[in-house]
N, CA, C and O atoms as CSV, one atom per row, in Angstrom:
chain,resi,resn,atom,element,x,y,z
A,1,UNK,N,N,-74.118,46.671,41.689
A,1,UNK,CA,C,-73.907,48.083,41.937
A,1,UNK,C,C,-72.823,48.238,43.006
A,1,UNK,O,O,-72.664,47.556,44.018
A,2,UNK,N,N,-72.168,49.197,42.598
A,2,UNK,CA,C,-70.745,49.154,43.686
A,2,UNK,C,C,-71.790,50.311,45.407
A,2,UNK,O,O,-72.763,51.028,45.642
A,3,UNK,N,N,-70.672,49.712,46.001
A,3,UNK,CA,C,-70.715,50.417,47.486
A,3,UNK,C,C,-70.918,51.722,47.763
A,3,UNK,O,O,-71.472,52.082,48.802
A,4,UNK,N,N,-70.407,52.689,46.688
A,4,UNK,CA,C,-70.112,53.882,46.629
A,4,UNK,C,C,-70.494,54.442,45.496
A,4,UNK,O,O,-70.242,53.737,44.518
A,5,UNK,N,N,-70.984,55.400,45.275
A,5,UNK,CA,C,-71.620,56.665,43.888
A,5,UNK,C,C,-70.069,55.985,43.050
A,5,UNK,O,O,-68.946,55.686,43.457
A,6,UNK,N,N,-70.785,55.960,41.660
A,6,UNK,CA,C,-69.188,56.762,40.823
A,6,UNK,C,C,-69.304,58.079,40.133
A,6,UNK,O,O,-70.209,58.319,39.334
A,7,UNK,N,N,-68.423,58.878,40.439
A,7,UNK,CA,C,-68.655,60.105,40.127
A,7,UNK,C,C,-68.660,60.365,39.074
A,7,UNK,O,O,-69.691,60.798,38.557
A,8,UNK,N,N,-67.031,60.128,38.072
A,8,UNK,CA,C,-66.709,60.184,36.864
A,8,UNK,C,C,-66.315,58.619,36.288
A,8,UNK,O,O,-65.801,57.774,37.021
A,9,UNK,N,N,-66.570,58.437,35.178
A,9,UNK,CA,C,-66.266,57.808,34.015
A,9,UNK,C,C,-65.179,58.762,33.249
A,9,UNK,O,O,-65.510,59.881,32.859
A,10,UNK,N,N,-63.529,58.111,33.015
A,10,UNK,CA,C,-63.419,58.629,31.970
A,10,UNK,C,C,-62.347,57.109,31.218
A,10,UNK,O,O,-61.886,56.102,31.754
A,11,UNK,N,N,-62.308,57.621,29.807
A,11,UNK,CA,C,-61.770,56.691,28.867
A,11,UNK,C,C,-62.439,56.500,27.354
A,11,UNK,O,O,-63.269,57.266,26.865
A,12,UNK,N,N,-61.992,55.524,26.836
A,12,UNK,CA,C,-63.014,54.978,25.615
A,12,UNK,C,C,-63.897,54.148,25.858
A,12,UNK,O,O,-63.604,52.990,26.154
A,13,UNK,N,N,-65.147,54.576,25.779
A,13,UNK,CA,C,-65.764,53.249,25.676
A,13,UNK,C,C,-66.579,52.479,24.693
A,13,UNK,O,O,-67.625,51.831,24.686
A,14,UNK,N,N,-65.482,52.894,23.730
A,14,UNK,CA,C,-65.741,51.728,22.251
A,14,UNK,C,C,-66.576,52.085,21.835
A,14,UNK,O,O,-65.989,53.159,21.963
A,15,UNK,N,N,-67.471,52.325,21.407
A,15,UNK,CA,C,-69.079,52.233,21.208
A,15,UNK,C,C,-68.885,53.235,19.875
A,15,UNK,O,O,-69.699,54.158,19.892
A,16,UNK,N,N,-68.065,53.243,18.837
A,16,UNK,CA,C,-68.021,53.767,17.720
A,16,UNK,C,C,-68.433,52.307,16.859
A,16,UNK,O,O,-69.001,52.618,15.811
A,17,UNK,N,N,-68.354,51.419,16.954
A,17,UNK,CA,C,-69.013,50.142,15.992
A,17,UNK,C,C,-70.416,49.472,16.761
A,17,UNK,O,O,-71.214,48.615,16.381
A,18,UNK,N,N,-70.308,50.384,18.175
A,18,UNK,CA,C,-71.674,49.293,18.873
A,18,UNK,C,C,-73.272,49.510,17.986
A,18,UNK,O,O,-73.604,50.604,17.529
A,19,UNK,N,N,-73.938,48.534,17.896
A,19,UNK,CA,C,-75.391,48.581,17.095
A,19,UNK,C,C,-76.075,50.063,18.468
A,19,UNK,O,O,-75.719,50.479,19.571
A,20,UNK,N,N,-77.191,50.359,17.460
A,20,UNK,CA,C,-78.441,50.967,18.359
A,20,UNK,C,C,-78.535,50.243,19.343
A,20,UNK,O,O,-78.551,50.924,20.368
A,21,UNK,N,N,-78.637,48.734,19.604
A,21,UNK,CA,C,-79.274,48.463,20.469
A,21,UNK,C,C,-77.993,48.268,21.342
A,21,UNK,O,O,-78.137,48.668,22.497
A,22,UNK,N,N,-77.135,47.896,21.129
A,22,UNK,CA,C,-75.873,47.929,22.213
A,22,UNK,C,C,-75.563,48.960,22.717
A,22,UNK,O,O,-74.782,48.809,23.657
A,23,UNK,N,N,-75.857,50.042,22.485
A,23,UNK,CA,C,-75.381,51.372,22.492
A,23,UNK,C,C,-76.299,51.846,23.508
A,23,UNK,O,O,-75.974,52.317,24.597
A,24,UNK,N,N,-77.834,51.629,22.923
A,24,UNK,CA,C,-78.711,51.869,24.344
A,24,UNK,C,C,-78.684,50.948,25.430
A,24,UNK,O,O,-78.499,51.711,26.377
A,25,UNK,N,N,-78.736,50.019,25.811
A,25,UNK,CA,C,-78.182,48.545,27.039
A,25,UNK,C,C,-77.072,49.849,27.507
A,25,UNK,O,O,-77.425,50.373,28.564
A,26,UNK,N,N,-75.649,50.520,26.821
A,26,UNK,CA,C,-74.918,50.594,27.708
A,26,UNK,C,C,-75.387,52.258,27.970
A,26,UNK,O,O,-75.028,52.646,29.082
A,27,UNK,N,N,-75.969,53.084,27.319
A,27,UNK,CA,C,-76.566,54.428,27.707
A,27,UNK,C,C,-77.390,53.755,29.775
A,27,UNK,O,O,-77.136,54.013,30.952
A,28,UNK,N,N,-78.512,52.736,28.899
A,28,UNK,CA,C,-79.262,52.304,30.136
A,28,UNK,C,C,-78.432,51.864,31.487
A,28,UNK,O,O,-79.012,52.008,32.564
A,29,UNK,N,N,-77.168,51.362,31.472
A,29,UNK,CA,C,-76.509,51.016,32.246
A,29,UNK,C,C,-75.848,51.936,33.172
A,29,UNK,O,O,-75.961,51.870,34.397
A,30,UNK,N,N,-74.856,53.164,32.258
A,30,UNK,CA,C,-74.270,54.412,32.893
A,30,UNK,C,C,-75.266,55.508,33.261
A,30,UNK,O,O,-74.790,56.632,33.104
A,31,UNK,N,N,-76.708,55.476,33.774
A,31,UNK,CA,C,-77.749,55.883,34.047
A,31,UNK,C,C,-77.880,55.216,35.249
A,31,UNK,O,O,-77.735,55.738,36.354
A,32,UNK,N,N,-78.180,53.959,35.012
A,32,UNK,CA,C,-78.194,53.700,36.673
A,32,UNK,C,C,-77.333,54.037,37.671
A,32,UNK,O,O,-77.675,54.147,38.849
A,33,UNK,N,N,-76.086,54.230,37.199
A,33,UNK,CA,C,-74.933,54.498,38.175
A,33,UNK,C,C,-74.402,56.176,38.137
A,33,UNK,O,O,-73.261,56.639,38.130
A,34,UNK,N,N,-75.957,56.953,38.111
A,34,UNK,CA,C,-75.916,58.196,38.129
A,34,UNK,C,C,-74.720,59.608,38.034
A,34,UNK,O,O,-74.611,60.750,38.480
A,35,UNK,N,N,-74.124,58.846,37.328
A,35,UNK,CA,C,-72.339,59.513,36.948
A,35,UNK,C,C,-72.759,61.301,36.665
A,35,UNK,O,O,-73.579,61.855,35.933
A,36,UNK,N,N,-71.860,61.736,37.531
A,36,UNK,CA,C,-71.933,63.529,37.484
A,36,UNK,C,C,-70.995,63.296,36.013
A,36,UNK,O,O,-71.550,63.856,35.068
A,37,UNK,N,N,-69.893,62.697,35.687
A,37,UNK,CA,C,-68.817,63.288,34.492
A,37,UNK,C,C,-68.760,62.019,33.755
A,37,UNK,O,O,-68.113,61.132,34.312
A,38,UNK,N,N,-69.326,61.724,32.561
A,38,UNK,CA,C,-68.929,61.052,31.501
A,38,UNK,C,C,-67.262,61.766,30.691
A,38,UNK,O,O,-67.356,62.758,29.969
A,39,UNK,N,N,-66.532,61.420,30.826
A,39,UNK,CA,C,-65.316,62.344,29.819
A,39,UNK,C,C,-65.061,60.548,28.774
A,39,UNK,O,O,-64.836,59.455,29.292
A,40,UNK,N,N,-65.174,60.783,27.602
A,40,UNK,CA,C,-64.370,59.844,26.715
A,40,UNK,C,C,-63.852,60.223,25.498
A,40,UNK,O,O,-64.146,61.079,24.664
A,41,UNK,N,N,-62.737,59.102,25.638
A,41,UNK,CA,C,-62.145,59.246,24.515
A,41,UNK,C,C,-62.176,59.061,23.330
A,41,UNK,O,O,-63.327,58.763,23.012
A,42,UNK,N,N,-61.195,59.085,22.088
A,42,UNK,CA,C,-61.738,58.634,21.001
A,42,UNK,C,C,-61.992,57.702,20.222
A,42,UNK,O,O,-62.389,57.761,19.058
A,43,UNK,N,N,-61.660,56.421,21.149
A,43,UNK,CA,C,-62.556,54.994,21.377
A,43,UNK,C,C,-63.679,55.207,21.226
A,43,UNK,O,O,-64.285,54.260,20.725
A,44,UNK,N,N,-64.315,56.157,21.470
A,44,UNK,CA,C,-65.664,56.104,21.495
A,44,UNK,C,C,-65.974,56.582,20.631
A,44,UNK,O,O,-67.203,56.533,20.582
A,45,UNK,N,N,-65.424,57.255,19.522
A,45,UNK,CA,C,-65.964,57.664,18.090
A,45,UNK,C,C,-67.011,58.827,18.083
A,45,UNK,O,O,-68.053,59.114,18.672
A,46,UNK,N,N,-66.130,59.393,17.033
A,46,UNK,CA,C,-67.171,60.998,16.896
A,46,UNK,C,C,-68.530,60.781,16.951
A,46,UNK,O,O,-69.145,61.495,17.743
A,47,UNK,N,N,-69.127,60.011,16.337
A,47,UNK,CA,C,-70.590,60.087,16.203
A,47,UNK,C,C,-71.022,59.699,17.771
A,47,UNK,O,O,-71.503,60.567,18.501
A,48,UNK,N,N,-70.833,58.456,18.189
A,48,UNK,CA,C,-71.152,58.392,19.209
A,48,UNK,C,C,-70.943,59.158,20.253
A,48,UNK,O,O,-71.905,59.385,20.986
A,49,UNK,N,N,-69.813,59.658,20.523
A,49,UNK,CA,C,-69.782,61.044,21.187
A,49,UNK,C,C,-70.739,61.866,21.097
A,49,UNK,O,O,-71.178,62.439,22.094
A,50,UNK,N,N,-71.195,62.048,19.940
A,50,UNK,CA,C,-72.096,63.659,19.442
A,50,UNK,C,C,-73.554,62.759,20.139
A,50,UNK,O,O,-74.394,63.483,20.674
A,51,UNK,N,N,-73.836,61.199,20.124
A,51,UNK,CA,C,-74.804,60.569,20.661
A,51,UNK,C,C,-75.087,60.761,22.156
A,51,UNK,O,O,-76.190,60.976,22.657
A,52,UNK,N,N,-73.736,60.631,22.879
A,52,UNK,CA,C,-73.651,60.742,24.417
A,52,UNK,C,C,-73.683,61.911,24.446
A,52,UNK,O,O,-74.817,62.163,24.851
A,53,UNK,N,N,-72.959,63.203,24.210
A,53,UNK,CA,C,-73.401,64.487,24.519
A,53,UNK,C,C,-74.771,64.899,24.371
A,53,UNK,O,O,-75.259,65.835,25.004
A,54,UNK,N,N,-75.316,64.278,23.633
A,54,UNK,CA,C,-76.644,64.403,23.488
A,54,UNK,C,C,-77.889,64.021,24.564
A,54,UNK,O,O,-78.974,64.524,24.857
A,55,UNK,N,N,-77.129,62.872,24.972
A,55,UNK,CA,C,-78.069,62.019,26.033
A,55,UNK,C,C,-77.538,62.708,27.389
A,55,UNK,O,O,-78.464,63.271,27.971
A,56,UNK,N,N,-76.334,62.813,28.032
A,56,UNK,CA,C,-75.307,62.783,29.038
A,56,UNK,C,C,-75.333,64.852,28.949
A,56,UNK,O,O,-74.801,65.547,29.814
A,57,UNK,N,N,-75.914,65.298,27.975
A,57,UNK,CA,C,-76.357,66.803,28.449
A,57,UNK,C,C,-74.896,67.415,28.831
A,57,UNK,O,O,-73.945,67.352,28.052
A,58,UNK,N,N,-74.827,68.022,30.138
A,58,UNK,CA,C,-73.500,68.576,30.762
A,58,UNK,C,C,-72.536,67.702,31.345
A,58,UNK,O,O,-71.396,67.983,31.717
A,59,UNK,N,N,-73.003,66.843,31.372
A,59,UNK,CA,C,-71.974,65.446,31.941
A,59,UNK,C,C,-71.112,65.230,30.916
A,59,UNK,O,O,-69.913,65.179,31.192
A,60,UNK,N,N,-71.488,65.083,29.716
A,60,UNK,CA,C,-70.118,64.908,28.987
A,60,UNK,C,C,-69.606,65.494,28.118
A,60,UNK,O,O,-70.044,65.979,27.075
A,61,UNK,N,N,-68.391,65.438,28.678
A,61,UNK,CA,C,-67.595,66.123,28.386
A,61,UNK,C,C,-66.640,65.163,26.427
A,61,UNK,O,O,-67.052,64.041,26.132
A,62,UNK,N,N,-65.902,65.614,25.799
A,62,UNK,CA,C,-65.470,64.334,24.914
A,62,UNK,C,C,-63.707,64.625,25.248
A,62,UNK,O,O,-63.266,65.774,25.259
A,63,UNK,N,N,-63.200,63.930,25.396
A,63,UNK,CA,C,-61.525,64.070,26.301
A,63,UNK,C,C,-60.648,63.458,25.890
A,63,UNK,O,O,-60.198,62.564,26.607
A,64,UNK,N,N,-60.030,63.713,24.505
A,64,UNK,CA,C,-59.047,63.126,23.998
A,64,UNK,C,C,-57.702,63.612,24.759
A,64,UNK,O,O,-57.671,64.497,25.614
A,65,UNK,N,N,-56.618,62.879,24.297
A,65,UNK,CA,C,-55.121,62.548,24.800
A,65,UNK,C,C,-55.041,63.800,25.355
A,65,UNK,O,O,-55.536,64.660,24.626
A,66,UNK,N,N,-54.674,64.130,26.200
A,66,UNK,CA,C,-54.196,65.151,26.745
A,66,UNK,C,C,-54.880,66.504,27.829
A,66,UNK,O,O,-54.479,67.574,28.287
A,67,UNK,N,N,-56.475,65.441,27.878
A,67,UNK,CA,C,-56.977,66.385,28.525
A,67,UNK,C,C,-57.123,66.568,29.994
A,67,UNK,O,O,-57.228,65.513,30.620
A,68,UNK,N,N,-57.148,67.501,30.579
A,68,UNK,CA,C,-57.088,67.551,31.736
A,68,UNK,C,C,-58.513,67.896,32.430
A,68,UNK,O,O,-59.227,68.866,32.178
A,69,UNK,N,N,-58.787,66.686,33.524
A,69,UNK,CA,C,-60.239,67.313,34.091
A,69,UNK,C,C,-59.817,68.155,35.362
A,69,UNK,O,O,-58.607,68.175,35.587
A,70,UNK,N,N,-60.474,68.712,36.049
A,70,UNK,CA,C,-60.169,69.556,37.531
A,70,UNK,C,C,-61.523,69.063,38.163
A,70,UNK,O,O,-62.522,68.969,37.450
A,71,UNK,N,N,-61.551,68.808,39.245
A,71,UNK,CA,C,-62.319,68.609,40.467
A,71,UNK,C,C,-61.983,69.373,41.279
A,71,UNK,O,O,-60.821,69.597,41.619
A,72,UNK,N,N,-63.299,70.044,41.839
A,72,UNK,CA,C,-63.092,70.750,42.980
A,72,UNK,C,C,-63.897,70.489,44.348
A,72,UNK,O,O,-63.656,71.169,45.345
């Protein structure tokens, strides 16, 4: 576990070919590291997206090429 919170995650993180069970290991993983902003890209594949928005609630966001996040 790093030193510091991570706030946001953003990118692909593949998981459009990962099995159920790979898919939950890495759900279980970005849970421990209590992330306010999941944003990914489309590495991560529609379905699975529609999976993480599902799990990740208001945290995620889905952020293809060009998107812009704002922090305030």
């Amino acid at each position: 576990m790093p030193d510091r919170p991570i706030h946001t995650i953003i990118g692909g993180t593949h998981l459009g070919f990962a099995s159920d069970k790979q898919f939950a290991a890495t759900v279980d993983a970005l849970h421990n590291f209590d992330i306010q902003c999941l944003a990914a890209s489309h590495c991560t594949g529609l379905e699975r997206g529609a999976d993480l928005a599902k799990v990740f609630s208001s945290k995620f966001r889905f952020a293809p090429v060009g998107t812009k996040i704002h922090f305030a």
